[in-house]
TIVO-2410 file (N, C-alpha, C; in nm, 3 decimals):
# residues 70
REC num residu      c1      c2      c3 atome chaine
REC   1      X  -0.570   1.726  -0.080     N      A
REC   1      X  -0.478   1.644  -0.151    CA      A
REC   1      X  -0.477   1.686  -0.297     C      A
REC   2      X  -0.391   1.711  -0.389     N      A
REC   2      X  -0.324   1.711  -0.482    CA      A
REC   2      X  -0.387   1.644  -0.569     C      A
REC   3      X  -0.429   1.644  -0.703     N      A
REC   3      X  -0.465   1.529  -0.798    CA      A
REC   3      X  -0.336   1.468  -0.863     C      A
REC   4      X  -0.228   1.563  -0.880     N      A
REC   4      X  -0.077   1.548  -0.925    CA      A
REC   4      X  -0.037   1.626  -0.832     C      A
REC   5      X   0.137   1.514  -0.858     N      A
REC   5      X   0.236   1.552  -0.795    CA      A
REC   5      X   0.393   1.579  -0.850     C      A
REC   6      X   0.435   1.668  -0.839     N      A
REC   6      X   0.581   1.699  -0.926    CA      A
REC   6      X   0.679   1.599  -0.865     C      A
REC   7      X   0.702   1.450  -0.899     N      A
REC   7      X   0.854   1.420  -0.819    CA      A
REC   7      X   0.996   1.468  -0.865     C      A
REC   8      X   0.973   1.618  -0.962     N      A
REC   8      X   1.073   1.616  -1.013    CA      A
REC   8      X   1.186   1.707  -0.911     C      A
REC   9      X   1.086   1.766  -0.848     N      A
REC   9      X   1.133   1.871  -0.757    CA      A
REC   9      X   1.186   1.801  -0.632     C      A
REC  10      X   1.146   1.662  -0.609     N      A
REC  10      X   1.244   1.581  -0.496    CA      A
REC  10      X   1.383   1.590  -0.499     C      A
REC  11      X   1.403   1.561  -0.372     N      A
REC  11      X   1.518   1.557  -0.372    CA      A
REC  11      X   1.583   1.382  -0.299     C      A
REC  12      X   1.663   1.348  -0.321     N      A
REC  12      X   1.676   1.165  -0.260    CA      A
REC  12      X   1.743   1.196  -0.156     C      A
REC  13      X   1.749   1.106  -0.072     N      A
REC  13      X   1.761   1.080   0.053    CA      A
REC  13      X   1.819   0.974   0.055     C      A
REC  14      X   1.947   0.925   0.128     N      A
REC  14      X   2.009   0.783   0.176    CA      A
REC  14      X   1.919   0.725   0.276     C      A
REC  15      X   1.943   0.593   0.231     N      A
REC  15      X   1.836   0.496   0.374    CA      A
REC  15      X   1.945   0.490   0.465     C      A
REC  16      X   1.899   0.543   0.576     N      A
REC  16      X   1.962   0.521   0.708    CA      A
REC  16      X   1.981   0.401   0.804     C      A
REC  17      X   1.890   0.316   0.725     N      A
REC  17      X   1.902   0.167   0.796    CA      A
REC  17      X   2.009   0.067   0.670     C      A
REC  18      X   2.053   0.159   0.576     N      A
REC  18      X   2.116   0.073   0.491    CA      A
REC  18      X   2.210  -0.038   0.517     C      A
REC  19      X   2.259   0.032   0.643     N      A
REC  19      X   2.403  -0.076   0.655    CA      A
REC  19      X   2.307  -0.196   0.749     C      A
REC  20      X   2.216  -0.182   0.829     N      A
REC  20      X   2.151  -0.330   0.887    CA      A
REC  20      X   2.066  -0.401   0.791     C      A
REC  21      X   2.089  -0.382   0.653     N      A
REC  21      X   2.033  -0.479   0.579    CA      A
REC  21      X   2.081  -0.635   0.592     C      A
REC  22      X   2.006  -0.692   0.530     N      A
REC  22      X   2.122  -0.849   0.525    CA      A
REC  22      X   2.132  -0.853   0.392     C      A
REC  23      X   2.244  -0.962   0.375     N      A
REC  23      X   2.306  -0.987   0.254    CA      A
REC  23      X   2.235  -1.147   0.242     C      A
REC  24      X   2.224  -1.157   0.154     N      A
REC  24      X   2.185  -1.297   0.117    CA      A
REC  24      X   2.309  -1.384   0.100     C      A
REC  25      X   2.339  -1.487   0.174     N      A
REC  25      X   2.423  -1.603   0.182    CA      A
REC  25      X   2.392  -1.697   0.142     C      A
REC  26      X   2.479  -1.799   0.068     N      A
REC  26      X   2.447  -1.954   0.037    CA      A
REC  26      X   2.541  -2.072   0.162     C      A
REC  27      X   2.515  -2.084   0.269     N      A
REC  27      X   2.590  -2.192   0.342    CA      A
REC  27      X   2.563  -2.289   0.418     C      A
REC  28      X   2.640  -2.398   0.422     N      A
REC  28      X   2.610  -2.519   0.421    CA      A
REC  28      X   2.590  -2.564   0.610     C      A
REC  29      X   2.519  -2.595   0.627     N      A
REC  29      X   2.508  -2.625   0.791    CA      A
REC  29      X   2.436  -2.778   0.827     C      A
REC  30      X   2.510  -2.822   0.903     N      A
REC  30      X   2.465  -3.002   0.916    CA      A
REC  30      X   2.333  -3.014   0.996     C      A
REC  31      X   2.247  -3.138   0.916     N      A
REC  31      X   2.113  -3.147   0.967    CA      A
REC  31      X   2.115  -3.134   1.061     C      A
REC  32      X   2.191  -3.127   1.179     N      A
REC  32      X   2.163  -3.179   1.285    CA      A
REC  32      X   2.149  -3.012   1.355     C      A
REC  33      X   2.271  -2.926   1.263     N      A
REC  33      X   2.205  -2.768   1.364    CA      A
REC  33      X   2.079  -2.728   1.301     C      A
REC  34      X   2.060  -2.792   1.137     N      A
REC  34      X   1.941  -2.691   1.121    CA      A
REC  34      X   1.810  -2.753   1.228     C      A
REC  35      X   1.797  -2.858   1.260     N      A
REC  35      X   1.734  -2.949   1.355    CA      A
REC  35      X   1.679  -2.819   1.489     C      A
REC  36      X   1.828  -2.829   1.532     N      A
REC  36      X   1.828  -2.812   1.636    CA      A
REC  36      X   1.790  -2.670   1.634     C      A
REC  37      X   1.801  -2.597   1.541     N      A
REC  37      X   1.744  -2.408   1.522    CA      A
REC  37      X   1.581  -2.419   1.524     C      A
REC  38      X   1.523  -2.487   1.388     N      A
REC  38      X   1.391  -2.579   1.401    CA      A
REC  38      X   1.314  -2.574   1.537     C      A
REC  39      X   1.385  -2.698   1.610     N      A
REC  39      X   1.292  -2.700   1.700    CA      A
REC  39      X   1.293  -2.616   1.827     C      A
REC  40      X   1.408  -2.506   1.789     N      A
REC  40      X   1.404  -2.365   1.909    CA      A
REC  40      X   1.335  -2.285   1.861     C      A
REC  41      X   1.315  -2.314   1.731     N      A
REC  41      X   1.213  -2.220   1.705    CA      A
REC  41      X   1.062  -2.199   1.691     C      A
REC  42      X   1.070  -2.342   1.665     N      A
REC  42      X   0.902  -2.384   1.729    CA      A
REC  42      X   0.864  -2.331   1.918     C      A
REC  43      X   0.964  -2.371   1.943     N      A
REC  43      X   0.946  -2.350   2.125    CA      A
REC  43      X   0.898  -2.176   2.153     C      A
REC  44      X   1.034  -2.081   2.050     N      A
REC  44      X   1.011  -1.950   2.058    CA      A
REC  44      X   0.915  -1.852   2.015     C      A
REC  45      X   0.861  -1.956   1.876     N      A
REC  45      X   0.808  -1.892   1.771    CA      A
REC  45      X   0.842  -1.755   1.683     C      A
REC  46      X   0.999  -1.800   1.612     N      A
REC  46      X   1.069  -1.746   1.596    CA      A
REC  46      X   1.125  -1.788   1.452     C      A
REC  47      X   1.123  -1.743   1.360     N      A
REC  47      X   1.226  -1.822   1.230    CA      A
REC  47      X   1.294  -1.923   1.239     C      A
REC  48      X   1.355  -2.019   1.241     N      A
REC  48      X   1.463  -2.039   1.284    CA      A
REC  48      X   1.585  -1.989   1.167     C      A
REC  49      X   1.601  -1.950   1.101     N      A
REC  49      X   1.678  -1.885   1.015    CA      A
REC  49      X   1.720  -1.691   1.071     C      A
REC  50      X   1.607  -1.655   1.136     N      A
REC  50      X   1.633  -1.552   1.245    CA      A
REC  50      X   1.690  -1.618   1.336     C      A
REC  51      X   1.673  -1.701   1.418     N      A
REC  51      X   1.751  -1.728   1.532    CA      A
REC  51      X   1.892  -1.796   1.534     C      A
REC  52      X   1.926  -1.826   1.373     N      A
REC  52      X   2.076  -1.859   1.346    CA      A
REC  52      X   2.157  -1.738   1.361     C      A
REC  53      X   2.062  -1.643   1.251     N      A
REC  53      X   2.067  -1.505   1.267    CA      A
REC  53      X   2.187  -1.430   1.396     C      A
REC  54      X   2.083  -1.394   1.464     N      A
REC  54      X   2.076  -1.366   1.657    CA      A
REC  54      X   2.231  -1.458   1.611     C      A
REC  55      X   2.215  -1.557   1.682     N      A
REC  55      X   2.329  -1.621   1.742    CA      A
REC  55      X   2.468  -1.615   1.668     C      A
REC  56      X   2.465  -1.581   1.574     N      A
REC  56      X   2.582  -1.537   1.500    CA      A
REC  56      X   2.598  -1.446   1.546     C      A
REC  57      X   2.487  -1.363   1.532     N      A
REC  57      X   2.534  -1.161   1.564    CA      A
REC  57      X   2.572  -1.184   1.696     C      A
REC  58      X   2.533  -1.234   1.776     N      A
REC  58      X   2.583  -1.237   1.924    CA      A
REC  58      X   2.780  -1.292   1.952     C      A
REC  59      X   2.784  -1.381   1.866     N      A
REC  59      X   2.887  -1.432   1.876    CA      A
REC  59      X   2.968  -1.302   1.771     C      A
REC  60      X   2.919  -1.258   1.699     N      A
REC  60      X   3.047  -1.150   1.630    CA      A
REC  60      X   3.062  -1.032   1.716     C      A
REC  61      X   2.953  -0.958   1.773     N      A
REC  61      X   2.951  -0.856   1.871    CA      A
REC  61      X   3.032  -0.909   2.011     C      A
REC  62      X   3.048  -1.020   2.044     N      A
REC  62      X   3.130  -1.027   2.144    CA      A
REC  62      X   3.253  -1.089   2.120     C      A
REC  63      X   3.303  -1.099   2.012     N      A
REC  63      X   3.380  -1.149   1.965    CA      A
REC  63      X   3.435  -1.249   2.024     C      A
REC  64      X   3.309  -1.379   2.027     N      A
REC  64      X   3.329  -1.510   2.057    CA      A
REC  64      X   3.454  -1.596   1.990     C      A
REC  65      X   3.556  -1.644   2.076     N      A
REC  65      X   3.650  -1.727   1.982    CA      A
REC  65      X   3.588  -1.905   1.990     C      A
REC  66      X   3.640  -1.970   1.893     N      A
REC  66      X   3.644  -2.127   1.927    CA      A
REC  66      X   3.715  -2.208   2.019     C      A
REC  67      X   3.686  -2.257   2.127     N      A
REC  67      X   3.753  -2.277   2.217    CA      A
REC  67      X   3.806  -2.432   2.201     C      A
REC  68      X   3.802  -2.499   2.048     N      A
REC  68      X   3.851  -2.574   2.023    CA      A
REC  68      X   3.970  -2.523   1.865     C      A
REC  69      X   3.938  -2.430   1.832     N      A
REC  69      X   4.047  -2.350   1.703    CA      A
REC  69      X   4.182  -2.364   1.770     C      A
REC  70      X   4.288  -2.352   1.688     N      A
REC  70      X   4.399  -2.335   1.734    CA      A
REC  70      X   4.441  -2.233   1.718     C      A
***
């Protein structure tokens, strides 16, 4: 091993996982789903903020509609 190292001679690299980052959101959801994420997530042992997660991504990948929307 090296005692020094030149980083000048690097070269950068794009992160390849860039685009599955998350974005940080501010939104509003009624006690009653965060409740209900809560205690699926106690059952799963799972975030429940991951498992809102999931269930969104699931519903955009299949491009779930509202079957009460007009």
């Amino acid at each position: 091993m090296k005692k020094e190292y030149d980083f000048d001679k690097l070269k950068g690299r794009k992160n390849p996982y860039a685009q599955r980052l998350k974005k940080q959101v501010t939104i509003r959801l009624g006690q009653d789903v965060i409740q209900y994420f809560k205690e699926v997530a106690e059952e799963t042992n799972i975030p429940y903020q991951t498992l809102i997660n999931l269930y969104l991504r699931e519903c955009a990948y299949e491009h779930k509609k509202l079957h009460w929307a007009a």
